[in-house]
N, C-alpha and C positions, 0 to 999 in steps of 0.2 A: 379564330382559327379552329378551337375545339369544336363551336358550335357547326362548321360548316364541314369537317370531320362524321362529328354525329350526325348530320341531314345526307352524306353521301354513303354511311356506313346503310342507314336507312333505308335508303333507295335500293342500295345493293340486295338487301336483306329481303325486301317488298317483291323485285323481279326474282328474286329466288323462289319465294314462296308461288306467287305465280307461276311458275314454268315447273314447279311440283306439283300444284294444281292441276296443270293443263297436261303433265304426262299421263296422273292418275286417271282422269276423262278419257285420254286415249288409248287408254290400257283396257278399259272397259269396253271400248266401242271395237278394237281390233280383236284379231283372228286367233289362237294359238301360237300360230306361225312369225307373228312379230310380238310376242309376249314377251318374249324373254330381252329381246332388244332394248322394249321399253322399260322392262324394269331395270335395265343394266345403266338407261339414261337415268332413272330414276334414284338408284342410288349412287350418281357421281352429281346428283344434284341435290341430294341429302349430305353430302360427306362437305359441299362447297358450303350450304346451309350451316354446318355444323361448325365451319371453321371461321363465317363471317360472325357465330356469336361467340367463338374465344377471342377474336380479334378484336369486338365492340366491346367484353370484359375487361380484354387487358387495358384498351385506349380508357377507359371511363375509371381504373383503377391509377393508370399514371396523371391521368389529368388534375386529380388531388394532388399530387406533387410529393404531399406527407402524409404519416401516420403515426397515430401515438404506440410508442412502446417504452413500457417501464413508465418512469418517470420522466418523458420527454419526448421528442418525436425524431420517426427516422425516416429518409427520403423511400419513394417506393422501391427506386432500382439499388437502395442499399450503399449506396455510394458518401450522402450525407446523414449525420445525426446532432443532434443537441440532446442532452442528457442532464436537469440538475439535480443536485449531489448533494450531499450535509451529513453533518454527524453532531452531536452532544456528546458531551464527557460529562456528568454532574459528578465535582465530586465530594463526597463528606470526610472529616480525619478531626480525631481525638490522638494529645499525644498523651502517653504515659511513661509512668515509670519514674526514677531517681533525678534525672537532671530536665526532667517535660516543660520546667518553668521558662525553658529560653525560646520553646517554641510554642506560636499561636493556633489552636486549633479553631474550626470553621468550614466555611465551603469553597468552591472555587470552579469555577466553568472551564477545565481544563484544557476542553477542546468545544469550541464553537464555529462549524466550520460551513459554510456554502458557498457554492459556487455551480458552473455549469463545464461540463467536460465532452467530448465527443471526437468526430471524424471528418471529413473533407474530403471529396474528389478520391475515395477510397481509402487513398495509403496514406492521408496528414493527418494527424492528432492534435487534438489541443486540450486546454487545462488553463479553468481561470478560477479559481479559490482561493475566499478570505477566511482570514483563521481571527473572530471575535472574541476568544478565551484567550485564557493562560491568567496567574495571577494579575493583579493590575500593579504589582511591584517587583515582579518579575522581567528578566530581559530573555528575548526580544519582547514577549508580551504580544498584543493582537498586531497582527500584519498579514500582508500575503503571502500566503501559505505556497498557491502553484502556482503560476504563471509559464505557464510551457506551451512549446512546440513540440511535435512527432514527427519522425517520414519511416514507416514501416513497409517502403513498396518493394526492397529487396523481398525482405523475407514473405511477405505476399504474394510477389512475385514468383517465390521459388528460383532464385537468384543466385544470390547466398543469405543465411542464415544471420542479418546484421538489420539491427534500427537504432537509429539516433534521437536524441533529445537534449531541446537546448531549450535552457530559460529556469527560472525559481524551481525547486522541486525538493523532497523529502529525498536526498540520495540513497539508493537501497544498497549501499555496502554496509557490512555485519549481517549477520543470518537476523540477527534482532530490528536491524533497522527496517532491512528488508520486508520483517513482515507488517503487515497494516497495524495498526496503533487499534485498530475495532478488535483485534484477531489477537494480541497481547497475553499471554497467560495471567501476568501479574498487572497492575493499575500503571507500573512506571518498570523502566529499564532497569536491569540490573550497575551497580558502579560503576562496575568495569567498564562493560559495554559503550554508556554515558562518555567516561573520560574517550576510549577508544575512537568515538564519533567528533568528539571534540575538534580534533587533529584534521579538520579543514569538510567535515561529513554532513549531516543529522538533516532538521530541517531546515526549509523557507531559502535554504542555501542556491546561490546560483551558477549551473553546473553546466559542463556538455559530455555528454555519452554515449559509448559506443556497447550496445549490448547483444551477446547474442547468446541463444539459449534453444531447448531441443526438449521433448519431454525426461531427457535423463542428463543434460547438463544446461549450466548455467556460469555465461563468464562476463564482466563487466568493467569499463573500465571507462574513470572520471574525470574531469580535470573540472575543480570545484574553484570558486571564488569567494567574495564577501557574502555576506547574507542578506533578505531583503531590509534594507530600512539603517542599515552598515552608512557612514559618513564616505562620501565619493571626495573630499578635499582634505584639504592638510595643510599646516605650517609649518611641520617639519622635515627636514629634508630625510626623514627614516621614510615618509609615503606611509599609506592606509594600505588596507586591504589583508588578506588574507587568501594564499592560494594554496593549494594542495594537487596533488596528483593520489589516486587511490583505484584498489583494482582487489576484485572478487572472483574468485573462481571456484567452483564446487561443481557434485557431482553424486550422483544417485546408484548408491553401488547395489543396493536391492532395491529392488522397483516389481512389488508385486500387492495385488489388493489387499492383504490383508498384514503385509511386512515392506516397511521401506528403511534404507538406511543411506545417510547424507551425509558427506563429508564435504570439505572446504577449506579454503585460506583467504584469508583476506592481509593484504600489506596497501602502506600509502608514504608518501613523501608531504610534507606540510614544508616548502621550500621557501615561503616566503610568508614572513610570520611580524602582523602589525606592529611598528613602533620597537620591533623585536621582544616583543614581551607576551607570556601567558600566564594563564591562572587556571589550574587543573583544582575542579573543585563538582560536587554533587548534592543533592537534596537526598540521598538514602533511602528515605522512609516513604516519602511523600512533599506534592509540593502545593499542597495547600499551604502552609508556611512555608515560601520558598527560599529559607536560611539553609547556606550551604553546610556540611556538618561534616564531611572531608573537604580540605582547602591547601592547596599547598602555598596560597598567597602569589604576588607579582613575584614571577621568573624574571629574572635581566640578562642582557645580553645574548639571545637565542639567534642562533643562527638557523636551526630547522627545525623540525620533529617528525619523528618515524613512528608507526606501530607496524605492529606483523603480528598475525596469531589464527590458530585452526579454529573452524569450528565444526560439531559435529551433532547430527541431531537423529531422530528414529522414529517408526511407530512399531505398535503390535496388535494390531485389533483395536481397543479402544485406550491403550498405552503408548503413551509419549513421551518424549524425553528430547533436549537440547541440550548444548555447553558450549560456551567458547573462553576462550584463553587469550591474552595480551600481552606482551609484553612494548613499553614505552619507551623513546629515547627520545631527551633534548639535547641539542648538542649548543652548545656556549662556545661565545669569544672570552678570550685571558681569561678563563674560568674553569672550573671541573666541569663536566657533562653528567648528564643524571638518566638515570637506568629507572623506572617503575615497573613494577605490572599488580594484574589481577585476571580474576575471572570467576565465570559463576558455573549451573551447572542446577539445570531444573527438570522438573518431571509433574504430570497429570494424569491422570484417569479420566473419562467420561463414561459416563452414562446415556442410555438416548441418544449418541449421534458419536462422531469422531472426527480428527485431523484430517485433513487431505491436503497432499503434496499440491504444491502452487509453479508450475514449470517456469510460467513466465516472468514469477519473483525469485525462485529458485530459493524458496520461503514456505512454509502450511500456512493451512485457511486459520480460523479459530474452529469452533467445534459447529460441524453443520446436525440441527437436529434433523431424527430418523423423522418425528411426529410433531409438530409446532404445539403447543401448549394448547389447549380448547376446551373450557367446560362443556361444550356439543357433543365433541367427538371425545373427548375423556382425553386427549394428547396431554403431554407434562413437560413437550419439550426436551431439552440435555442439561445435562448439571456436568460439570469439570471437577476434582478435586486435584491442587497444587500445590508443589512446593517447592524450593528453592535453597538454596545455599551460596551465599556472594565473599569474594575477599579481594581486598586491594590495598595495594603497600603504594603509598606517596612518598617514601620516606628514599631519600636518597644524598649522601654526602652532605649538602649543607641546608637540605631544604627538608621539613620535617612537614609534609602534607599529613601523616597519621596513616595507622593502619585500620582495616577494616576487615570485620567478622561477624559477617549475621546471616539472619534465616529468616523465612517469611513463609506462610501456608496461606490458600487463599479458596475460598467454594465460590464458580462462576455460576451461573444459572440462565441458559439461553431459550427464551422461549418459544422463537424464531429466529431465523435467517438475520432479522434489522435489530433486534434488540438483546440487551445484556444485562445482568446486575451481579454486580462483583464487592466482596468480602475480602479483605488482604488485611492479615495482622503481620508486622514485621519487628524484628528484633535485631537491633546494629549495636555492638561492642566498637567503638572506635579509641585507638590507644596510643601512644609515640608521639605525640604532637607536642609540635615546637610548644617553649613556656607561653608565649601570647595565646596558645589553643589549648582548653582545657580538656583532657580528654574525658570521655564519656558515654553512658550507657544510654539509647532511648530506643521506647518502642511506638508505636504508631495502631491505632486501629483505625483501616479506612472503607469504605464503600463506592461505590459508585452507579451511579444509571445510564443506560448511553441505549442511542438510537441512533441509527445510520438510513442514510440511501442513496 
């Protein structure tokens, strides 16, 4: 069919050029008196000329079907795309300080991740990514990461303002969760945050969503299930699984190039809770050793778990700053109910490049550099300097998770857009814990290399 396309575009093109021919001859052989006539044929046979070779362009550019763009290809009319995707985490950690002996320092492939992402028939998305990192004695450890569907043809549309997603996914409620894991200030989430995700969120988890968002707001809302690689059976009549209900809304109250400022809440309901039991617990420092070092141990008898808490974040030029606040509630049969909270509360400079507001995470990027690093062109790329202050009390009625008091400062160095290398020293005071948990001082020195696309 293309090829008998192209023999008729041909033809078309052949008798055009002919009957341009044959006016210019009789332009030459006629009088003044029909001059004008002929050239008036002459340019509606130029203009027909002209538009049978946009027409043989565009058939000979859809007839490929594809085209590469980025890392993958996209159909001509824009309609389909395939795109594959990866990131590396490497990451290195020495522990130090007074009690360093309980933990192992070494390396660990934090995040090893590819897969392939894209679009359909315009308005459908997909997302199919395996995540090969994490410690190998850590849980969940390697699994799939996304597995998702999209239908964004409301908001494409111009409809209303709403897109859905069902299947595995990273849920972007918490401003922290929300932002890319590439884009991180620090190598790992603050406590609080951590525990806060717990409560039915984080990754690999499998969710459905309604989100809709504007370049000055952003609201979201979940109904989250087990995680990927979670046991689907049971012998006890309590049932598996883990559901929750969880919901973001925030909102950009300066929104100007060189000053923005973000506020938000995030609340959730954790309504049905495995086996009724949980274990609020964190790695702190780092999770090359991934020994928890706040732990409030198995909770019994839980009937639900709530969080609620603001968050609020900014820039100023090449100044940034976030924080969010939690507070935690389990609620128990025949038993006391137990109240926690924490929160942290960070800030960076950069150099060479800066933050930029992300609408459709209702999140910032990491740091985009002004100049990518080049011994060529003399570029050095963006440097971040950060820091951080975290606290979290596990400590409630009869359960003594411990509290927590530390700080971390961190120099990022990006040398482009895909690549990263990050410096994080941190220092965690952890105290109250039950007689079984020793409390304790450590500190961590880590690194990391990472590459995305």
């Amino acid at each position: 069919m293309q090829r008998n396309n192209y023999i008729c575009v041909t033809a078309r093109k052949s008798a055009a050029f002919l009957s341009l021919a044959a006016g210019a001859a009789l332009l030459t052989m006629c009088g003044p008196a029909h001059a004008a006539d002929l050239q008036s044929e002459i340019n509606s046979l130029q203009a027909q000329l002209n538009q049978l070779k946009a027409d043989h362009a565009k058939s000979a550019g859809t007839s490929s079907g594809w085209k590469v763009k980025g890392f993958g290809f996209e159909s001509a009319d824009g309609a389909d795309s395939l795109q594959l995707t990866g990131r590396l985490h490497y990451d290195m950690g020495a522990y130090l300080g007074t009690n360093a002996d309980h933990l192992r320092s070494g390396v660990n492939a934090r995040r090893a991740r590819i897969g392939v992402q894209g679009k359909f028939a315009y308005d459908w998305g997909y997302a199919l990514i395996y995540d090969f990192g994490g410690s190998h004695d850590a849980t969940p450890g390697a699994g799939i990461e996304n597995a998702f569907i999209s239908y964004n043809g409301l908001s494409n549309n111009h409809i209303a303002p709403l897109d859905f997603v069902l299947g595995y996914q990273d849920v972007p409620w918490t401003l922290d969760e929300a932002t890319s894991s590439n884009d991180f200030m620090f190598m790992e989430h603050a406590a609080s945050q951590a525990i806060a995700t717990s409560f039915g969120g984080a990754d690999q988890r499998a969710a459905f969503d309604l989100i809709s968002h504007s370049p000055r707001y952003y609201a979201g809302l979940f109904l989250t299930g087990p995680k990927a690689g979670d046991t689907h059976t049971s012998t006890t009549t309590d049932g598996v699984g883990n559901y929750a209900v969880l919901g973001r809304l925030a909102y950009q109250v300066v929104s100007t190039p060189n000053a923005t400022l973000h506020l938000g809440v995030n609340a959730g309901d954790w309504y049905q809770v495995e086996k009724h039991q949980i274990d609020l617990k964190d790695t702190v420092n780092s999770t090359v050793d991934p020994t928890a070092l706040i732990d409030t141990g198995t909770i019994s008898n839980v009937k639900n778990g709530t969080v609620i808490g603001p968050e609020l974040a900014g820039t100023y030029h090449n100044f940034y700053a976030q924080g969010e606040y939690y507070n935690y509630n389990v609620n128990r049969t025949g038993t006391s109910n137990l109240s926690f909270n924490g929160g942290y509360a960070q800030a960076s400079y950069s150099i060479g490049g800066r933050r930029h507001y992300k609408p459709g995470a209702g999140a910032y990027s990491g740091v985009i550099p002004d100049h990518d690093f080049s011994l060529k062109t003399g570029g050095m790329g963006a440097f971040e300097l950060a820091a951080r202050y975290s606290y979290l009390d596990l400590n409630s009625n009869n359960v003594y998770g411990g509290k927590l008091n530390g700080y971390g400062v961190g120099i990022n160095w990006y040398p482009n857009r895909h690549m990263r290398f990050m410096i994080d020293y941190t220092n965690a005071n952890i105290t109250d814990q039950s007689a079984s948990l020793t409390s304790h001082h450590d500190q961590s020195l880590a690194a990391r290399a990472q590459f995305e696309f």
